[in-house]
C-alpha positions as CSV (number, residue, x, y, z in Angstrom):
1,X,-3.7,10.4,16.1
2,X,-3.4,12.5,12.7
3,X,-5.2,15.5,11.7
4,X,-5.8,16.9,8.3
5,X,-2.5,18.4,8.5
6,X,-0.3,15.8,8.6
7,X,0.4,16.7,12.4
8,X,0.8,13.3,14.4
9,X,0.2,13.4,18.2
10,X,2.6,11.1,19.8
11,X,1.8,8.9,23.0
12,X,4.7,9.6,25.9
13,X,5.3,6.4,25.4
14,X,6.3,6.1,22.1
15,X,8.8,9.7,22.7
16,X,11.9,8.0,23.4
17,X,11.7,5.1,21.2
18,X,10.7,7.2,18.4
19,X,13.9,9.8,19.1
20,X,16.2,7.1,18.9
21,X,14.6,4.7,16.2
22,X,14.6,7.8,13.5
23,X,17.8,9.3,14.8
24,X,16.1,12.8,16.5
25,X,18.8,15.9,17.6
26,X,17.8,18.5,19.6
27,X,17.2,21.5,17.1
28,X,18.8,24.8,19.0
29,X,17.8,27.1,16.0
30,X,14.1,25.9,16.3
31,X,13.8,25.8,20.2
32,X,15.2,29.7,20.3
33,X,11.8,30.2,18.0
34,X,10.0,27.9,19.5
35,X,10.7,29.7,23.1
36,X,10.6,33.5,21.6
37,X,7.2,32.2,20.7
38,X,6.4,31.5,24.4
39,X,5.7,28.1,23.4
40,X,7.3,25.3,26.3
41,X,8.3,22.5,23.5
42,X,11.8,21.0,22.8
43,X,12.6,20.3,19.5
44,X,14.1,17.5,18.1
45,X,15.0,17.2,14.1
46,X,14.8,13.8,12.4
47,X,17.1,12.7,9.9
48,X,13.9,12.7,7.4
49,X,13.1,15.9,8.0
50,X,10.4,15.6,10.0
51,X,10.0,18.0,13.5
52,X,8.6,16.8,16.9
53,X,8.3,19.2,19.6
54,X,7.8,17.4,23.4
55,X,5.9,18.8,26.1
56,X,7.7,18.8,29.2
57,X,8.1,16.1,31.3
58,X,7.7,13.9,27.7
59,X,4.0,14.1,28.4
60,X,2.7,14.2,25.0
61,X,4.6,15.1,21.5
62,X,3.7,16.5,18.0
63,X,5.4,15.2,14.8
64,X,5.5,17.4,11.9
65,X,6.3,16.5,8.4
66,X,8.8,19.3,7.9
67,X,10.2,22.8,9.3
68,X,7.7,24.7,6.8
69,X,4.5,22.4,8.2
70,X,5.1,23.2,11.6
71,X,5.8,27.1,10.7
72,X,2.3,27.2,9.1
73,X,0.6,25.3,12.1
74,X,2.1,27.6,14.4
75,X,2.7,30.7,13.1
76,X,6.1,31.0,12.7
77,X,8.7,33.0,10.8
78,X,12.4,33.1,11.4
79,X,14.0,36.6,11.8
């Protein structure tokens, strides 16, 4: 499912397969924000670009089309 921000919601699924296919590292950088945030996501970086943050226990995912999308979506700003 897509919204009008280009943020994709990713079936559990389709996590692992997606990690892999498009070549996804953890991001340590972007979980420390992510967590200062209080938010419970681990971050993976693509090789495009792209962010998804997983819920635990790979319940559900987001994929964002780039590090600035997903600091407008959630309000982020790195200090």
């Amino acid at each position: 499912m897509k919204n009008n921000k280009g943020i994709i919601r990713v079936l559990a699924q389709h996590i692992d397969r997606g990690i892999e296919r498009y070549e996804g590292v953890k991001d340590k950088h972007l979980n420390q924000l992510i967590e200062k945030a209080h938010f419970d996501y681990t971050v993976y970086r693509f090789n495009d670009g792209r962010i998804l943050l997983v819920l635990p226990h790979n319940t559900c995912a987001f994929l964002y089309p780039s590090k600035e999308a997903l600091f407008g979506a959630l309000d982020l700003s790195e200090q």
